[in-house]
VOGU-3710 file (C-alpha; in Angstrom, 3 decimals, decimal comma):
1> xxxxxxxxxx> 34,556/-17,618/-33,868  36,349/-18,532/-30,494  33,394/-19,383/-27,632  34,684/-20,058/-23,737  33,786/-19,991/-20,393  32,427/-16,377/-18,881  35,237/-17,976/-16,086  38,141/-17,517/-18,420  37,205/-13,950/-19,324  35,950/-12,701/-16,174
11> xxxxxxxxxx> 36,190/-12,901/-12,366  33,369/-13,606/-10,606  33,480/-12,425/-6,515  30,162/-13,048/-3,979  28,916/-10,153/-1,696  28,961/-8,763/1,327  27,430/-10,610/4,951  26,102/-9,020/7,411  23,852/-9,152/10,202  20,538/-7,205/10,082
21> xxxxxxxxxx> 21,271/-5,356/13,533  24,824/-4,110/10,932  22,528/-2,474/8,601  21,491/1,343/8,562  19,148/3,387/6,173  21,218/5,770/6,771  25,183/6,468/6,490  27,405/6,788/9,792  31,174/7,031/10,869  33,026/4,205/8,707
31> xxxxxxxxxx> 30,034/2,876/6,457  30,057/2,009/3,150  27,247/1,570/0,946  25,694/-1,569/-0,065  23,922/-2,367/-3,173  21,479/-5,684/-2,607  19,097/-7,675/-5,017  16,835/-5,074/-5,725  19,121/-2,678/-6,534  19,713/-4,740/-9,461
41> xxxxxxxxxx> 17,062/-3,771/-12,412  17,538/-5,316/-15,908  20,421/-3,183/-17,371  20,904/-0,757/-14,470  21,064/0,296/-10,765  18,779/1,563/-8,467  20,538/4,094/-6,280  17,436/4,645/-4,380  17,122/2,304/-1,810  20,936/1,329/-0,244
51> xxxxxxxxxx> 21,789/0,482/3,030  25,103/1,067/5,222  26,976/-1,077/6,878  30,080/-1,199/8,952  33,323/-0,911/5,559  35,488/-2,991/7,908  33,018/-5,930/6,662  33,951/-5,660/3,056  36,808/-6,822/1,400  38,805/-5,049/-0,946
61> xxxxxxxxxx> 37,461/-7,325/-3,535  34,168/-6,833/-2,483  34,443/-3,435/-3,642  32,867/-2,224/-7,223  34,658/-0,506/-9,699  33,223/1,013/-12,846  33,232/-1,644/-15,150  32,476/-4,089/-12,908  29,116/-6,295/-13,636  26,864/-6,459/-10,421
71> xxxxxxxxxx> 24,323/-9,708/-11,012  21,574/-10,806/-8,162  22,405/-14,558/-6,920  19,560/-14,821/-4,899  15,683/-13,192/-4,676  12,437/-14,257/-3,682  11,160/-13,820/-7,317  12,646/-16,164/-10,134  12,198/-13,617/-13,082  14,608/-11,966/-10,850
81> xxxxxxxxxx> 17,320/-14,368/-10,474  20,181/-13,611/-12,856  19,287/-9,652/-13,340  22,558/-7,867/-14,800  23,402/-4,117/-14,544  26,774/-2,509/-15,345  28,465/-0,382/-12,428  29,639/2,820/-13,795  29,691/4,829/-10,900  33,153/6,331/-9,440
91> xxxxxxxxxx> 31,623/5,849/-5,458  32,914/3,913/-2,459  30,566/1,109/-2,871  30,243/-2,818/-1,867  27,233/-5,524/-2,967  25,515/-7,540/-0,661  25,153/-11,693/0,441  22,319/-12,030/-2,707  25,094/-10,753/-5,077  27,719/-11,243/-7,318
101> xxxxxxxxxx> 30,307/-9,215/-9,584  31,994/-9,669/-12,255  34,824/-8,082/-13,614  36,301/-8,765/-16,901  39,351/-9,156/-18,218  39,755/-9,927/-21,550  36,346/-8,563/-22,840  34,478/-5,892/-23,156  32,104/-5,071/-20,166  29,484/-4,084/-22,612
111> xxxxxxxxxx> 30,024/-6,891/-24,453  29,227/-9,381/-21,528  26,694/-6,991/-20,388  24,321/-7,199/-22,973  25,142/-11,346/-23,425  24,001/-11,530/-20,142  20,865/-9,939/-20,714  20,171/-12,498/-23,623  17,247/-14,793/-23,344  19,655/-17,735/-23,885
121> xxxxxxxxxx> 21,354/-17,312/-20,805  18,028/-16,404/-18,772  16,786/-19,546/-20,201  19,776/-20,970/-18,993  19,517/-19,186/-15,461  15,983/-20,001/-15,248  16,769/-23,793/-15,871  19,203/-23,836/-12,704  18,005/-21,610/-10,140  16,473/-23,566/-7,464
131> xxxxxxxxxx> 15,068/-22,866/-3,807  11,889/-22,820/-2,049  11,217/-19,687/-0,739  14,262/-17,975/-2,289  15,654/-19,167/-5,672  19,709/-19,351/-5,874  21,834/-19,673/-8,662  25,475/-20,789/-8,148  28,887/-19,266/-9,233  29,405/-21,653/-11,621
141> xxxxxxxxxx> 26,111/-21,602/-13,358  27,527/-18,545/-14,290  31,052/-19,227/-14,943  30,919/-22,504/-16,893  28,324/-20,437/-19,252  30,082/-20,495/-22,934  30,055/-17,487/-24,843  31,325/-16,399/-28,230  34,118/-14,082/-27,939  35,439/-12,021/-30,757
151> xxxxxxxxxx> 38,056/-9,756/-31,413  37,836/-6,380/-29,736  37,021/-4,474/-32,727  34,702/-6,895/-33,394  33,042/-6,605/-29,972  33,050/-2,894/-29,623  30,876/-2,799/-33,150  28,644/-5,094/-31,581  28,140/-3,235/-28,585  27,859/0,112/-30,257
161> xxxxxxxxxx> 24,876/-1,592/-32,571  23,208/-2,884/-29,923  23,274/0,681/-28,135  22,660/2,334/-31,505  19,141/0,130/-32,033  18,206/0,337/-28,129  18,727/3,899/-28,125  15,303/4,115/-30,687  14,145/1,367/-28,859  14,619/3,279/-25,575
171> xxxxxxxxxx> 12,503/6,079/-27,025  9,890/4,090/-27,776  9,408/2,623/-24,429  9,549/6,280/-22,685  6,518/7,558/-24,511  4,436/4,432/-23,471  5,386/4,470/-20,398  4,229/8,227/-19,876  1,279/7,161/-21,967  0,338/4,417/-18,894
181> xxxxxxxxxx> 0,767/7,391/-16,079  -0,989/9,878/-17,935  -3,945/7,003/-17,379  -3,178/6,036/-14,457  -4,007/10,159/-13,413  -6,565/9,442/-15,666  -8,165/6,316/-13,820  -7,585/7,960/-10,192  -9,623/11,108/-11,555  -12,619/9,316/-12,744
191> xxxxxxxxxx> -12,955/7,140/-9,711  -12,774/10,035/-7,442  -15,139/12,228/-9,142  -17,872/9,291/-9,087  -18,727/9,907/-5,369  -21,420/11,896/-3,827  -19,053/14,074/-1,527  -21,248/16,767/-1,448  -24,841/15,614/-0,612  -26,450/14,181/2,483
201> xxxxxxxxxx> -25,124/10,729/2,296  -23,875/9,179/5,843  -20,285/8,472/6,130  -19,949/5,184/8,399  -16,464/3,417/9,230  -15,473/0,380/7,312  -15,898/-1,790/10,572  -19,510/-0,632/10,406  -20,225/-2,592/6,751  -17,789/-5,256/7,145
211> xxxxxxxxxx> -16,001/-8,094/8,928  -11,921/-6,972/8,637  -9,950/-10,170/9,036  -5,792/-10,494/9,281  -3,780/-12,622/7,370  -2,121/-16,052/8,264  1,582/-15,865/9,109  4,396/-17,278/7,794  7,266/-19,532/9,194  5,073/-20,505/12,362
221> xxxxxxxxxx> 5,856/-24,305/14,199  3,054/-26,643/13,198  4,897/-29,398/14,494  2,498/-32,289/15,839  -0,658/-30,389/13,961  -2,443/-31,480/11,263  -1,569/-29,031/8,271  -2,979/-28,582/5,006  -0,811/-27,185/1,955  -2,894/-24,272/-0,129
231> xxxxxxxxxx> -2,058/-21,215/-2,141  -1,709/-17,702/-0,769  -1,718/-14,034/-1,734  1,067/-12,007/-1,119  1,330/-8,698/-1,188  2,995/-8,829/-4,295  -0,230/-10,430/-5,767  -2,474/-7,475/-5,008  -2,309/-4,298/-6,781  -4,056/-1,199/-6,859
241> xxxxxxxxxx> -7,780/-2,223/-8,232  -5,837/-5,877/-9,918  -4,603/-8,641/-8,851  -1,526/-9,896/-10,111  -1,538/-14,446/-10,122  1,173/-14,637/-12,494  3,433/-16,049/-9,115  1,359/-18,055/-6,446  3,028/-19,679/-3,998  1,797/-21,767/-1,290
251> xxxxxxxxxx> 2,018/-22,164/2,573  1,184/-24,714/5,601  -1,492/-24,062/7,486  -3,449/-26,140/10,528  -6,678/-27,685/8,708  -8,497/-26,234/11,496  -7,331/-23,280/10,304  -8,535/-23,042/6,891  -11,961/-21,421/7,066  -10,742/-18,179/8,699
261> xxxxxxxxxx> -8,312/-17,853/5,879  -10,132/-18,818/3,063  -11,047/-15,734/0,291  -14,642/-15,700/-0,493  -15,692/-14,164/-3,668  -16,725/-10,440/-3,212  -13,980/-9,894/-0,084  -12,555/-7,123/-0,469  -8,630/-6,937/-0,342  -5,987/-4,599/1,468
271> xxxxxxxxxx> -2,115/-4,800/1,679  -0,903/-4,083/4,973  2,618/-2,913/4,049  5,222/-1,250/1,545  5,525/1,944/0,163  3,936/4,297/1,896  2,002/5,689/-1,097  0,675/2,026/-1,553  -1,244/1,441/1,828  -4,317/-0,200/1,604
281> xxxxxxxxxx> -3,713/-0,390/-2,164  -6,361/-3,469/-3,095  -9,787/-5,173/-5,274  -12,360/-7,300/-5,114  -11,325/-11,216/-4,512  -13,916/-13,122/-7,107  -12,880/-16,982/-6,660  -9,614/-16,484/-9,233  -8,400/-19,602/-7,580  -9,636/-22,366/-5,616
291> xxxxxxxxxx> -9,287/-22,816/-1,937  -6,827/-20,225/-1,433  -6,024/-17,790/1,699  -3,861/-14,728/2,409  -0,782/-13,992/4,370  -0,943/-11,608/7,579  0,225/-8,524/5,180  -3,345/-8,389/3,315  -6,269/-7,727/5,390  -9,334/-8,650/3,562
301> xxxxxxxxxx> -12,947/-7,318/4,556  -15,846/-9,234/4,081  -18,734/-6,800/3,037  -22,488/-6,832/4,104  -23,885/-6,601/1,125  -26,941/-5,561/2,862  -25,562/-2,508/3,603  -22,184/-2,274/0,915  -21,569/-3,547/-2,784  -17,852/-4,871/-2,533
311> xxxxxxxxxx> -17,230/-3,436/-5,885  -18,600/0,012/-4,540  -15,718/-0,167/-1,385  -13,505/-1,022/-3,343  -13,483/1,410/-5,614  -14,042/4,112/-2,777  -10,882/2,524/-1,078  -8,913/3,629/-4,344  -10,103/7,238/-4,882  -8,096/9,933/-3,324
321> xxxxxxxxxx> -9,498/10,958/0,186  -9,064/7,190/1,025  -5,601/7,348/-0,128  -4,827/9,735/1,373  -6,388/8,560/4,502  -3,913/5,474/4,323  -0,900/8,184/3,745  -1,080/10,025/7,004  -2,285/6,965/8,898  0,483/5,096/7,651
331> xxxxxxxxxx> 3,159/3,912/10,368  6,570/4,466/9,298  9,280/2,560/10,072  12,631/1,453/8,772  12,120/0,275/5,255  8,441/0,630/4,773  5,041/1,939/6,004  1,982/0,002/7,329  -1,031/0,158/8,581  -3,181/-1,736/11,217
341> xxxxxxxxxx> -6,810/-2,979/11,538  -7,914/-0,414/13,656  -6,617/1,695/10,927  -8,331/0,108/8,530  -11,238/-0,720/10,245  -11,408/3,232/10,790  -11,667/4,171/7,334  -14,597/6,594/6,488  -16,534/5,779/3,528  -20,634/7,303/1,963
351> xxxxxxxxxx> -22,445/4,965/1,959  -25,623/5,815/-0,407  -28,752/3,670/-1,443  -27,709/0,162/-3,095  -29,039/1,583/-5,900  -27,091/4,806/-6,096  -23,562/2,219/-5,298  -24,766/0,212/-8,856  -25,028/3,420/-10,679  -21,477/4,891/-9,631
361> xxxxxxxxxx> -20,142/1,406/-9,792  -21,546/1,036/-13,889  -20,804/4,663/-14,047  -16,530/4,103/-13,132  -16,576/0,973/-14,962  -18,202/1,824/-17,889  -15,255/5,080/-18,459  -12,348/2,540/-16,917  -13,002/-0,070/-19,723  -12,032/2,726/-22,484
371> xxxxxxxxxx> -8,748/3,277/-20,183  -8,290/-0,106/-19,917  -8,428/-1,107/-23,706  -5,840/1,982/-24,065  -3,898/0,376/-21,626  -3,821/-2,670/-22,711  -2,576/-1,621/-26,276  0,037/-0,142/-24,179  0,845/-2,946/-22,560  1,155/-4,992/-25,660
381> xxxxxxxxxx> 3,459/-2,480/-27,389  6,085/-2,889/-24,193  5,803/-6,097/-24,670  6,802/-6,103/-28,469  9,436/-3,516/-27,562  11,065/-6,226/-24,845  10,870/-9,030/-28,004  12,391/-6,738/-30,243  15,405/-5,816/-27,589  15,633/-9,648/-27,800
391> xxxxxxxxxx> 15,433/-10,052/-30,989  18,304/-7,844/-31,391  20,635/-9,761/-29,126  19,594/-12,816/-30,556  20,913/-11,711/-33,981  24,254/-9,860/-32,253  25,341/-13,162/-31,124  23,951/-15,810/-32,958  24,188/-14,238/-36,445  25,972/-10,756/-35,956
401> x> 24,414/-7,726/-37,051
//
């Protein structure tokens, strides 16, 4: 079979720069569209989220055409370096700074498509990307990437066995993933339904119970200071009643600096930011990693546990009159909603007998862990799906199928 260089099949064109101050939410008189990094999911586009910018900034090769293979350069998350998806749509539409197309000449967009997807070439990606806070991979890391390249015939049954086997594949997937929201309805019901709403018990603000503390911020001059290096949460770390360590990054701080950041086990964690559905979205810190802080987009609140069981706030924190407290106290602006610690500080919570918090606490927990073992099954079956998609391009170009 004849393998060369993705360069000699395809052309490969950067994005779009612009200035932030160039950039609308919104279209106006002589925009175009922009599709940026996280537009980009594994196989397809994300429509949902563009942003407009003046069309007199982008070339006429900047501009996609259906066929064309849109690929993210650049993102603060390595797993997302390298992300392919195939542009089939017929509108006016550029890419931005942190991305690439490529358009193909003498192959099959399909075809490069799904070899792009390939865990040899993430492997591949993964092995050059580089960057500290953002991770960049370079034109030619792309272009110097050999690939086998058969005949078109050849290449179009590939492609339409690939589709053929993802297609049950695809199927698959669907029904778990309606399986996990079905539980997560599931899990938001039977915290809820835990609390005393309708008895005697005072209500008392979240200030009243515990200490709310901000964040450390990033990029700040410590020049002259003496720093200290330690691991942080991000936002991205802290999910709705998880945490999520699989990326921890670190961040410079003044040693002076480092008690009024550190996480205590039983602090209870907020994000700040994002969607505004997510507010205040959070769980109980227990010591998952040593001597580490939080950036100035999670708030955390360090319970009395005189007065409050951090498990017991937490869980209130999640169930729906506090989430939907965070909803319409959420401050919207451009690209995302927040909140503030007067906010958060303000949030109204029961606050029964120490006693009564154990028994709702063993009460949630005990019915979560049967959602949770569900879940988990779920979980693993995704994850056998994604091997299996792999599997299948392995064998496409390695040994045909």
């Amino acid at each position: 079979m004849l393998y060369c260089a993705i360069k000699d099949v395809a052309n490969l064109v950067r994005g779009v720069t612009y200035k932030k101050d160039q950039a609308s939410k919104e279209p106006f008189k002589g925009s175009i569209s922009i599709l940026r990094a996280n537009n980009i999911v594994e196989g397809r586009i994300d429509f949902s989220d563009l942003v407009f910018v003046p069309a007199t900034l982008a070339s006429d090769e900047q501009h996609l055409a259906a066929g064309d293979i849109v690929i993210t350069m650049s993102s603060g998350s390595k797993n997302h370096v390298g992300k392919v998806a195939l542009y089939k749509a017929s509108m006016e539409m550029a890419f931005g700074a942190f991305c690439a197309k490529l358009s193909p000449i003498d192959v099959l967009p399909e075809y490069l498509l799904y070899i792009l997807r390939s865990n040899s070439f993430r492997k591949h990606i993964e092995q050059l990307s580089k960057g500290t806070n953002i991770n960049n991979i370079k034109a030619d890391h792309i272009l110097d990437y050999m690939i086998p390249v058969p005949p078109l015939d050849e290449q179009e049954r590939i492609v339409s066995r690939i589709e053929e086997l993802f297609s049950q594949l695809d199927s698959g997937v669907e029904t778990l993933r309606k399986t996990k929201q079905q539980l997560a309805v599931y899990r938001q019901a039977v915290i809820t339904e835990a609390f005393p709403l309708e008895n005697n018990n005072p209500y008392v603000c979240l200030s009243d119970i515990a200490q709310i503390i901000g964040g450390i911020t990033k990029g700040r001059d410590l020049s002259g200071k003496e720093t200290i290096e330690l691991p942080y949460l991000r936002v991205a770390n802290v999910q709705n009643g998880y945490l999520d360590l699989s990326e921890i990054k670190t961040i410079i701080l003044r040693v002076d600096e480092k008690e009024r950041y550190l996480l205590k086990p039983g602090d209870v964690l907020y994000t700040e930011g994002g969607d505004r559905d997510k507010l205040g979205r959070g769980t109980v810190w227990r010591g998952e990693i040593k001597d580490c802080v939080h950036q100035n987009h999670i708030f955390k609140a360090r319970i009395d546990q005189s007065k409050a069981l951090p498990e017991y706030v937490a869980f209130w924190s999640m169930s729906t009159p506090a989430r939907n407290y965070f909803y319409q106290k959420g401050k919207q602006s451009v690209n995302l909603a927040s909140i503030n610690k007067t906010v958060l500080s303000a949030l109204s919570l029961p606050i029964p007998a120490l006693e009564k918090q154990r028994e709702i606490i063993n009460h949630i927990e005990s019915r979560l862990s049967v959602c949770n073992s569900i879940e988990q099954t779920v979980d693993t079956a995704l994850q056998q799906a994604e091997a299996m998609r792999q599997s299948i391009l392995k064998q496409a170009f390695e040994n045909n199928i």
